[in-house]
Backbone as CSV, one residue per row, in Angstrom:
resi,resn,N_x,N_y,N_z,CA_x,CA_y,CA_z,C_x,C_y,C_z
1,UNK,-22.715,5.544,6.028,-22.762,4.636,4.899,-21.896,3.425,5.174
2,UNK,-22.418,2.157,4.712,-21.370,0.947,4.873,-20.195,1.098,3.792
3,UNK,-19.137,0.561,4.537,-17.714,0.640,3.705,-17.973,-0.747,2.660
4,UNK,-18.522,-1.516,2.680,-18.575,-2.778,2.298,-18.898,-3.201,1.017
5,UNK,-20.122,-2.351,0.484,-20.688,-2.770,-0.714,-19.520,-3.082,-1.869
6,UNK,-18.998,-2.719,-1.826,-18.182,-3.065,-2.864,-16.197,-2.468,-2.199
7,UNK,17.463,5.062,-18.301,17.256,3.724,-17.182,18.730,3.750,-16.804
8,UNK,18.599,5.574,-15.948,19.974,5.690,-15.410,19.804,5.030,-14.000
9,UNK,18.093,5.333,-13.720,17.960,4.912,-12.016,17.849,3.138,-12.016
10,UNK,17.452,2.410,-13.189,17.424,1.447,-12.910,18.541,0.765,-12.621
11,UNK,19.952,1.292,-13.440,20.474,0.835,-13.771,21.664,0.720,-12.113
12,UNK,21.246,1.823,-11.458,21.859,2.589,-10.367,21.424,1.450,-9.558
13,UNK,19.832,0.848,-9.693,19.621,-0.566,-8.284,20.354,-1.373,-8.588
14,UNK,20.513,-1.633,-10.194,21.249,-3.016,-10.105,22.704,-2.890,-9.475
15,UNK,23.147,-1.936,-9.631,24.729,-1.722,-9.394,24.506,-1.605,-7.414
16,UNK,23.403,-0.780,-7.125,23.353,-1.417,-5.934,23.002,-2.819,-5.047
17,UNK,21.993,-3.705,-5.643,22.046,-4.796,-5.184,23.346,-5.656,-5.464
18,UNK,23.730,-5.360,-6.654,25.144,-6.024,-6.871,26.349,-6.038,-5.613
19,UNK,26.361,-4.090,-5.263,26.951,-4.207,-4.821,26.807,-4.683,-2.512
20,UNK,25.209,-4.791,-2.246,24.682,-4.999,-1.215,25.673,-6.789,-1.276
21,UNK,25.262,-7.476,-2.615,25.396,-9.104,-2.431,26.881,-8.845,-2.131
22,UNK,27.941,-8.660,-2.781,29.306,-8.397,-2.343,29.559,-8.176,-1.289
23,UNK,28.941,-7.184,-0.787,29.434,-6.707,0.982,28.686,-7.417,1.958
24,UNK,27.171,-7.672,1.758,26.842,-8.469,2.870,26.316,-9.684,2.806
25,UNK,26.879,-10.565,1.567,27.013,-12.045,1.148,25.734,-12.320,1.206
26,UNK,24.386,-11.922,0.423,23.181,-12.314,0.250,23.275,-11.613,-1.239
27,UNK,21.992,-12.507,-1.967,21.539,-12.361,-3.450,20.450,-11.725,-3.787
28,UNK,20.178,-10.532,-4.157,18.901,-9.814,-4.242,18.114,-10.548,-4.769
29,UNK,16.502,-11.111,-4.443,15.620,-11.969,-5.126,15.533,-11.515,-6.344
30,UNK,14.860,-11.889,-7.298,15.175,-11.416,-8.919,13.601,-10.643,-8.897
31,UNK,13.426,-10.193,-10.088,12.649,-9.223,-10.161,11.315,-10.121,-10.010
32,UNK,10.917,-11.539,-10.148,9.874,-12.202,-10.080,9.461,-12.597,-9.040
33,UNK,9.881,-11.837,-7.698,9.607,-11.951,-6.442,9.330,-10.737,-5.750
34,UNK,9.298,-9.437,-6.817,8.549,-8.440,-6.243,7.134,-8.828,-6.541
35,UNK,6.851,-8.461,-5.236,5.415,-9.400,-4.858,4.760,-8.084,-4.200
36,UNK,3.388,-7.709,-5.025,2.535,-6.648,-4.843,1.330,-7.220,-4.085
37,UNK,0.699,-6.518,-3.501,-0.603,-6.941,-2.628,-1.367,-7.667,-3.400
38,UNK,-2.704,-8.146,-2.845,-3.632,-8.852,-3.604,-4.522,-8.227,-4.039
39,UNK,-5.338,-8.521,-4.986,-6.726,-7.649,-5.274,-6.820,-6.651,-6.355
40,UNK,-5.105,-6.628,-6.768,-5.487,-5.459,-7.754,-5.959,-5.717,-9.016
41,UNK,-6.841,-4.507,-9.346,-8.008,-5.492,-10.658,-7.277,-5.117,-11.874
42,UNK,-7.851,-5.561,-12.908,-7.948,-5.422,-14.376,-7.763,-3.944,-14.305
43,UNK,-6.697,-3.458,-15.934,-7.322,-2.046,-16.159,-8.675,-1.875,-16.777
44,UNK,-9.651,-2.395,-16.886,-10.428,-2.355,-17.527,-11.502,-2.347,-15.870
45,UNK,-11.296,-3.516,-15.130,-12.150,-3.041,-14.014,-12.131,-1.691,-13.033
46,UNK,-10.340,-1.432,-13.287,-10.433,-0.291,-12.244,-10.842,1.078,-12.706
47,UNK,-10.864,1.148,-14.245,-11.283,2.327,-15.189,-13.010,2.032,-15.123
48,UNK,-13.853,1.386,-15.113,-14.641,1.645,-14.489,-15.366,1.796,-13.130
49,UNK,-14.344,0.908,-12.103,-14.615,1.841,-10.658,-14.189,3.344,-10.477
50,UNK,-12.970,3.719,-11.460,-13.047,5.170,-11.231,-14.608,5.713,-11.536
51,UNK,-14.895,5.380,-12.686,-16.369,6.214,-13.154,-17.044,5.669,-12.051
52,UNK,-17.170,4.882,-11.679,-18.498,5.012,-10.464,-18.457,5.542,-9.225
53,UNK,-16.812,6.317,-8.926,-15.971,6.907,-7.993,-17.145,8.400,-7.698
54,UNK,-17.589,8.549,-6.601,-18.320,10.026,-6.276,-17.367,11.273,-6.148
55,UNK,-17.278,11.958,-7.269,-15.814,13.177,-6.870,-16.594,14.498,-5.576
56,UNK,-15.746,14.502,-5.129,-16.712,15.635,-3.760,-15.010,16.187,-3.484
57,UNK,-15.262,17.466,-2.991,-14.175,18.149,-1.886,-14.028,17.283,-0.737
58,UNK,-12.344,17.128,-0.292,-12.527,16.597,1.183,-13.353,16.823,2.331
59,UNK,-13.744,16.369,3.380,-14.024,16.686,4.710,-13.180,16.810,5.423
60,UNK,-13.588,17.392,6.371,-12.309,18.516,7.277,-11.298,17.194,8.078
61,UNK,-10.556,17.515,8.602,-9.762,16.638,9.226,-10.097,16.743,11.045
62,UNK,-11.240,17.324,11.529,-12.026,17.728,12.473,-11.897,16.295,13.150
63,UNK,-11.544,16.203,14.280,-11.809,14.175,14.799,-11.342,13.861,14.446
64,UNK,-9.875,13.805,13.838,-9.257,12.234,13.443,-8.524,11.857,14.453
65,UNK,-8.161,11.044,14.637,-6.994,10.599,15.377,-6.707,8.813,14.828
66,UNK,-5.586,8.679,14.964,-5.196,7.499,14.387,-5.986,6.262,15.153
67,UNK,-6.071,6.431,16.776,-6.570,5.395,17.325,-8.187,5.226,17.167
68,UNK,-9.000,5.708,16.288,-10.256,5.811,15.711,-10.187,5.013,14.510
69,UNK,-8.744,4.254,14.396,-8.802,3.029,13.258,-7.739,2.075,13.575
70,UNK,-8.266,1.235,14.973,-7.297,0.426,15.179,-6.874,-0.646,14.520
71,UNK,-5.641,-0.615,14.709,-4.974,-1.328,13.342,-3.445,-2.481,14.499
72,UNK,-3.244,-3.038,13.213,-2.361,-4.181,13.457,-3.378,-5.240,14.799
73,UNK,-3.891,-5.212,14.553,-4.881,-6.419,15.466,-4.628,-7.851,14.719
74,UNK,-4.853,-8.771,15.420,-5.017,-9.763,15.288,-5.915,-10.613,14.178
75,UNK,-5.566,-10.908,12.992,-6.710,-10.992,11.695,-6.155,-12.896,11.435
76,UNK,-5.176,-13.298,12.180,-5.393,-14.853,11.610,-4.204,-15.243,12.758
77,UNK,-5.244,-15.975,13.687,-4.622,-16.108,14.696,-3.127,-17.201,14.808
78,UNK,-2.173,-16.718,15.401,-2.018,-16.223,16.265,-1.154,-14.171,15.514
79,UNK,-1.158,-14.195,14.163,-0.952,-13.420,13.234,-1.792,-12.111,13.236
80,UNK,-1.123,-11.075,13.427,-1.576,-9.694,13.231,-1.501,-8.896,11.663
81,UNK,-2.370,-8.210,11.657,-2.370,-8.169,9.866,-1.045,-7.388,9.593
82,UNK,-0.162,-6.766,10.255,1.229,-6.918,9.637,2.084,-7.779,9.833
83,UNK,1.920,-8.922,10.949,2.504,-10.108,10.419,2.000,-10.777,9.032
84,UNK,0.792,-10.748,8.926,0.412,-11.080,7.615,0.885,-10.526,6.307
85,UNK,0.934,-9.688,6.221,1.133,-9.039,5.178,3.157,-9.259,5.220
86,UNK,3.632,-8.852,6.124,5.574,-8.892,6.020,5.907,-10.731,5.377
87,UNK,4.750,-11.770,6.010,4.973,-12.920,5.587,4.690,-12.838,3.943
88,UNK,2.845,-12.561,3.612,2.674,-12.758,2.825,3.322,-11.809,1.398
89,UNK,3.968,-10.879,1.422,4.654,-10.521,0.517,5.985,-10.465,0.435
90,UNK,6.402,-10.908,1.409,8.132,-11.152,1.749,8.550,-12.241,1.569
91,UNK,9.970,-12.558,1.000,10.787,-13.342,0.316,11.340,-14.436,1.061
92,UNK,11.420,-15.587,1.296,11.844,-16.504,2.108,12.092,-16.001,3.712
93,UNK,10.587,-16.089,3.876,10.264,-15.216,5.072,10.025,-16.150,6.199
94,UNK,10.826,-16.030,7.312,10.700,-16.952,8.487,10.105,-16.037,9.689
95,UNK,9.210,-17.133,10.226,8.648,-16.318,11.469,8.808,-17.280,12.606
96,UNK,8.715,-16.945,13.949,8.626,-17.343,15.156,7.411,-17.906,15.492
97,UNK,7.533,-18.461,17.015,5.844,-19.455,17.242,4.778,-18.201,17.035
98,UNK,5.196,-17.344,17.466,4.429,-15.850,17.652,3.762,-15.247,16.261
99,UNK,4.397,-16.091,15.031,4.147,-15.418,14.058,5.226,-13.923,13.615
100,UNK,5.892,-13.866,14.533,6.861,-12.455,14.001,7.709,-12.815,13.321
101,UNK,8.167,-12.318,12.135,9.324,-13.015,11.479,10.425,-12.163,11.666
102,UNK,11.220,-13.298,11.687,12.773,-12.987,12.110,13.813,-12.801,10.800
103,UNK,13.195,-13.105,10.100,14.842,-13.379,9.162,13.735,-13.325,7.721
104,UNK,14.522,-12.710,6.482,13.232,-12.354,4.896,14.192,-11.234,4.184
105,UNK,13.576,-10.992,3.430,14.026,-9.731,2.404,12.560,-9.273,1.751
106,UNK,12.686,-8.294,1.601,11.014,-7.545,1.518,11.411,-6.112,0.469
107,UNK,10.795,-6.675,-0.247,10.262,-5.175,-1.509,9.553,-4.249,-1.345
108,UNK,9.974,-3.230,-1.331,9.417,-1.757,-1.222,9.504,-1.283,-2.690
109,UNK,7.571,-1.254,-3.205,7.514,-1.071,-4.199,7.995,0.489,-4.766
110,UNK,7.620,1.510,-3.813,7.506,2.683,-3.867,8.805,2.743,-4.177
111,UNK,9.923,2.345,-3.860,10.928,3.459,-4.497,11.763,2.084,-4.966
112,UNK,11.485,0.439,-4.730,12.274,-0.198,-5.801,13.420,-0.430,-5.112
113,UNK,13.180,-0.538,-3.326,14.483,-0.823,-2.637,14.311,-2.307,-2.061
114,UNK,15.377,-2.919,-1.788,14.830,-4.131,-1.016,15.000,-3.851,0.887
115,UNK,14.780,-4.676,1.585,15.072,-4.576,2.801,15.408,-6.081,3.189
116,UNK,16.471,-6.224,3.717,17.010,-7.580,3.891,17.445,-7.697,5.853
117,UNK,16.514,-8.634,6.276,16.578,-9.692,7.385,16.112,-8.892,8.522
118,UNK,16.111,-7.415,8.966,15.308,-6.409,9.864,13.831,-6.115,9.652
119,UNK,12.925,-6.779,9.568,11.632,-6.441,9.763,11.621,-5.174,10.121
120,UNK,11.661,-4.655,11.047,11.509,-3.485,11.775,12.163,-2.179,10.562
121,UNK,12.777,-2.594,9.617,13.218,-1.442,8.617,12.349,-1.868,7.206
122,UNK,11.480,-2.175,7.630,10.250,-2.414,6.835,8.796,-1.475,7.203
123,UNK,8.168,-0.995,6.621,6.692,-0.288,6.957,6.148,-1.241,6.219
124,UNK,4.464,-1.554,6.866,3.917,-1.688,6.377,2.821,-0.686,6.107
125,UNK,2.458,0.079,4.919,1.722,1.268,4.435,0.125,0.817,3.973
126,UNK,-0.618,2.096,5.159,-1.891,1.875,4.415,-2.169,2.713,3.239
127,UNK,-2.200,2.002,1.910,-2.410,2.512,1.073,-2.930,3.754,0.782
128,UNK,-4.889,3.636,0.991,-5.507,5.238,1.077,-4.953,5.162,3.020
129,UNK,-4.088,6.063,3.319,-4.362,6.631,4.593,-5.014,6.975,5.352
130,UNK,-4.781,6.577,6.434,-6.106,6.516,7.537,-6.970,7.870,7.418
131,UNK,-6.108,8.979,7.105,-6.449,10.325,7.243,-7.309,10.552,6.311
132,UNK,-6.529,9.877,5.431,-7.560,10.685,3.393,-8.822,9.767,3.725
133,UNK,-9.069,8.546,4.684,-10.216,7.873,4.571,-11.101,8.635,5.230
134,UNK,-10.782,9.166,6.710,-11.555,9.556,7.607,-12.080,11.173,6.398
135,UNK,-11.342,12.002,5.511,-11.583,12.859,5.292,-12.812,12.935,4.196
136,UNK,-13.242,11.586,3.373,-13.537,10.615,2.398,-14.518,10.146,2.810
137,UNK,-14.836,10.063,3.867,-15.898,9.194,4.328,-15.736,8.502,5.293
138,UNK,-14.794,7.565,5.941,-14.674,7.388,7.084,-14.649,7.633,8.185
139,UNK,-15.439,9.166,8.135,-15.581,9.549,9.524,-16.826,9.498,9.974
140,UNK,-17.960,8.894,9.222,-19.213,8.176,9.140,-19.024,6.724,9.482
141,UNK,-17.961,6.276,9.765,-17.910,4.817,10.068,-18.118,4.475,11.254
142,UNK,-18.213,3.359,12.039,-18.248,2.960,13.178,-16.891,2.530,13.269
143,UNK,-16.417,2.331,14.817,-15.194,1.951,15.168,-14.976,0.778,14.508
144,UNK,-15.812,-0.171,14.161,-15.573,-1.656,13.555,-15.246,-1.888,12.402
145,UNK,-16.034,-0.677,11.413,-15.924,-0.728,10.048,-14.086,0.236,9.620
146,UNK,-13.932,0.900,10.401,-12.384,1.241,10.679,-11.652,0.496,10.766
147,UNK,-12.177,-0.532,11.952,-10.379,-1.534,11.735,-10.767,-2.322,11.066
148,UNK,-11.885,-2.701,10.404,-11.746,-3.488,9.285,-10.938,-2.759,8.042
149,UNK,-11.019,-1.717,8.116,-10.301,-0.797,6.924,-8.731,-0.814,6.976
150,UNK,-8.863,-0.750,8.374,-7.133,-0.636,8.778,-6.432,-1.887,9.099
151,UNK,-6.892,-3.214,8.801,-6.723,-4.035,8.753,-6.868,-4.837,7.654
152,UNK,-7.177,-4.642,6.585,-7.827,-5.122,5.238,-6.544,-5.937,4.835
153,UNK,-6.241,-7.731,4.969,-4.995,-7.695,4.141,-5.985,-8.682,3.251
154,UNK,-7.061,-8.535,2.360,-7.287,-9.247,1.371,-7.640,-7.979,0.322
155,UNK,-7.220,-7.250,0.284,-7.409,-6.131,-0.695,-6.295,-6.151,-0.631
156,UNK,-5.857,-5.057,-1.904,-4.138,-4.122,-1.809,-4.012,-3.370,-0.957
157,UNK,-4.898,-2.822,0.036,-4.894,-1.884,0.942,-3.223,-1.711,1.793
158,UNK,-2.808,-3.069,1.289,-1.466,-2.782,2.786,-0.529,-2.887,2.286
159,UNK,0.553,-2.053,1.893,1.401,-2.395,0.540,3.191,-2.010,1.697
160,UNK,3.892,-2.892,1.222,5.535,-3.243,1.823,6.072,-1.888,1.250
161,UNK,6.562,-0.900,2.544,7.635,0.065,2.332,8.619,0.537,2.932
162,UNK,9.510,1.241,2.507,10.566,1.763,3.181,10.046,2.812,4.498
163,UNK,10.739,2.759,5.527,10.069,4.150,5.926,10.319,5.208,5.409
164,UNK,11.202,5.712,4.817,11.890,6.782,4.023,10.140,7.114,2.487
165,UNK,10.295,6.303,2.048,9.055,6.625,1.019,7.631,6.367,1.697
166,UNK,7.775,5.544,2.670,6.213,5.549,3.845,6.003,7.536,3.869
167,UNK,7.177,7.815,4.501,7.212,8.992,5.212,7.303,9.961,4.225
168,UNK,7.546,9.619,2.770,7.637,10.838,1.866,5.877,10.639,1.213
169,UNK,5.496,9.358,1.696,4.265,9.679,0.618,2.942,10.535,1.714
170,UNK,3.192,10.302,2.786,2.373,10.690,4.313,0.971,10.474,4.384
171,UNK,0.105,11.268,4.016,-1.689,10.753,3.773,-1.749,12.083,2.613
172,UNK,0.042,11.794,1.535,-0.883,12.357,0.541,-1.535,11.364,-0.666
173,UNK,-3.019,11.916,-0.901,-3.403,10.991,-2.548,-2.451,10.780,-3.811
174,UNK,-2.394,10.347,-4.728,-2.041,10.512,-6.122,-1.768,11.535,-6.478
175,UNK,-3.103,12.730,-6.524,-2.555,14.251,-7.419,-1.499,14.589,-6.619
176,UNK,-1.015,14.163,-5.085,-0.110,15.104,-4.301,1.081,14.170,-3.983
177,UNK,1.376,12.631,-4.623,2.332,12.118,-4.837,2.040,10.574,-5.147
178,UNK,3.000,10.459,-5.721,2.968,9.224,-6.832,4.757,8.445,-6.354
179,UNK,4.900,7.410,-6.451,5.799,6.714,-6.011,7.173,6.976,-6.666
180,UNK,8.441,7.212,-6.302,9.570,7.443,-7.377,9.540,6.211,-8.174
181,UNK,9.100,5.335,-7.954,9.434,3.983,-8.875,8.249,3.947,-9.936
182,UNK,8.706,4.495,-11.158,7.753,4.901,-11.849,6.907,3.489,-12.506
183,UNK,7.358,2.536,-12.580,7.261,1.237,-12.876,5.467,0.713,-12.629
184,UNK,5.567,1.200,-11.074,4.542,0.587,-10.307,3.434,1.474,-10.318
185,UNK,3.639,2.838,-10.890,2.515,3.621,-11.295,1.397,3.585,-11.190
186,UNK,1.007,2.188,-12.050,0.228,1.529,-13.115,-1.020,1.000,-12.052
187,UNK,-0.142,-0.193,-11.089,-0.470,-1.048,-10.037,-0.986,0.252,-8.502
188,UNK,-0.516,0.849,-8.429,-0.422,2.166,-7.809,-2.138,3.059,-7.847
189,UNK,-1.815,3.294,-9.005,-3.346,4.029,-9.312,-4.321,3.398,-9.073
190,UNK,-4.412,1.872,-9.897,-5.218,0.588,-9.784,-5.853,0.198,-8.508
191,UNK,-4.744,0.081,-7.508,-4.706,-0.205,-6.120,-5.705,0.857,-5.337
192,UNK,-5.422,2.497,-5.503,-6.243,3.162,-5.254,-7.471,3.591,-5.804
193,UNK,-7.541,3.071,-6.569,-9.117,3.213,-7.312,-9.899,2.212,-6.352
194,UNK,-9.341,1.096,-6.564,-10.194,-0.617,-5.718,-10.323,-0.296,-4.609
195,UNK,-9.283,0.520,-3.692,-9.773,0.620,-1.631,-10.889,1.598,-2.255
196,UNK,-10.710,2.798,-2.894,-12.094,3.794,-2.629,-13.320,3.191,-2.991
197,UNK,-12.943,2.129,-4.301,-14.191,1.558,-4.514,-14.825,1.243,-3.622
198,UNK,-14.070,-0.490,-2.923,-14.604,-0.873,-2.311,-14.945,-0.571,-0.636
199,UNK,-14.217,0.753,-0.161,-14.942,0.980,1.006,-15.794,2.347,0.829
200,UNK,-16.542,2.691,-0.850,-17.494,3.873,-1.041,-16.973,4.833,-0.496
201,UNK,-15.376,5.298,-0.827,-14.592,6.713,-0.242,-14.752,7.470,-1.940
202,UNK,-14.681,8.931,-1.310,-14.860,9.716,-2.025,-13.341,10.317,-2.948
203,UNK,-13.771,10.601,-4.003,-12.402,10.910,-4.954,-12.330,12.968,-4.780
204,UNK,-11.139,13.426,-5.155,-11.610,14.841,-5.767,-11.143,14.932,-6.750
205,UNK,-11.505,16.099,-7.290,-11.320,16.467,-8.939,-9.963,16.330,-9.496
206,UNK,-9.112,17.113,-8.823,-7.800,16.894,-8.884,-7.166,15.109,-9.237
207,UNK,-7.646,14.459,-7.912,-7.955,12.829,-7.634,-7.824,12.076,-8.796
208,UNK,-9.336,12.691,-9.359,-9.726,11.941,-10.743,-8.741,12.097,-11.587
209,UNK,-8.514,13.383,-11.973,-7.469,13.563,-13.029,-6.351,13.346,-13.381
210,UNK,-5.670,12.474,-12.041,-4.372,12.362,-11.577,-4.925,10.545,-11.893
211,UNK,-5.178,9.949,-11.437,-5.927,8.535,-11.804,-6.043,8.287,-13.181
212,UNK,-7.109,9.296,-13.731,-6.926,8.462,-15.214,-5.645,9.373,-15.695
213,UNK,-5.633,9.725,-16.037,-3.963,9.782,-16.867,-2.741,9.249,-16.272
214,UNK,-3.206,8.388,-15.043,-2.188,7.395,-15.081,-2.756,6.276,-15.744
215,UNK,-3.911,5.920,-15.755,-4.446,4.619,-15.979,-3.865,4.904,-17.810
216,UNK,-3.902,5.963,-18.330,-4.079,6.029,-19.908,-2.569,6.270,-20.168
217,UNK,-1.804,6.486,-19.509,-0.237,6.882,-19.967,0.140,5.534,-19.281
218,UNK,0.316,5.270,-17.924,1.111,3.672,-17.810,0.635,2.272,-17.432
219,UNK,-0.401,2.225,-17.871,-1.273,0.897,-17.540,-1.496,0.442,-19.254
């Protein structure tokens, strides 16, 4: 099939960025510079891409391998889609002739941390995981329609994280983890409704149920 058709903890960051600016003489960007991917729809659009969502049991994890969705390629030259993405959602973000940036501060929505001037202590996260795609339907894809998947930075597909919450969320869905930053929930669910939409991946029951009662409790 084509992929194509379609507030003790809060209170705990502030006292930590407070205390990050003190010790290492930089100003945490203010909250109007957490900057989320592109694409994420309406609650009203993504509550009906859930309903048009096909719920099925996974497919086996038989054949996967990561290099069956090559990724970080080259999507705007001389820029690789995680240079793209560390620029385009990162905070007074400087890059080299190469496009690599050297020097930024970058929001990690998932747990609500910042990362200041190390790129490299930045992930960039594929949203649905390579794994839950291939298990979903992407293992009907061609190699092309893969790294278009694994490369997607005009969807939300590629979202700024810590490795610490990269690595706690792994290629699980929604029903099997949801971000500590309860905030982003909302944007979260949204985000994963729109990649399954739009690359015709399959939901499960569990899936569904975990989706809308986020969409109906924090959206």
């Amino acid at each position: 099939m084509s992929p194509y058709p379609r507030a003790l903890s809060r209170a705990f960051g502030a006292v930590s960025a407070l205390t990050l600016a003190v010790v290492l003489g930089w100003s945490a960007p203010a909250a109007a510079d957490h900057t989320l991917p592109p694409g994420i729809p309406s609650d009203s659009a993504a509550q009906s891409q859930l309903n048009s969502l096909t719920v099925a049991s996974k497919g086996p994890q038989d054949g996967y391998d990561r290099g069956l969705f090559p990724h970080w390629n080259v999507v705007d030259s001389p820029c690789t889609a995680r240079q793209v993405v560390l620029e385009r959602d990162g905070h007074d973000v400087v890059t080299d002739s190469s496009c690599q940036p050297t020097s930024g501060s970058w929001w990690s929505a998932f747990d609500d941390e910042w990362v200041e001037d190390v790129p490299g202590d930045i992930s960039v996260d594929h949203l649905v995981p390579l794994s839950e795609a291939w298990k979903t339907g992407a293992a009907d894809w061609s190699t092309a329609q893969r790294t278009d998947f694994a490369n997607d930075v005009t969807s939300s597909q590629l979202w700024l994280a810590t490795p610490s919450s990269n690595g706690a969320k792994g290629d699980k869905d929604p029903s099997e983890w949801m971000p500590t930053n309860t905030a982003v929930h909302c944007d979260y669910a949204k985000s994963w409704i729109n990649v399954k939409h739009i690359y015709e991946l399959t939901i499960t029951s569990s899936e569904e149920s975990t989706l809308q009662d986020t969409l109906d409790t924090a959206c």
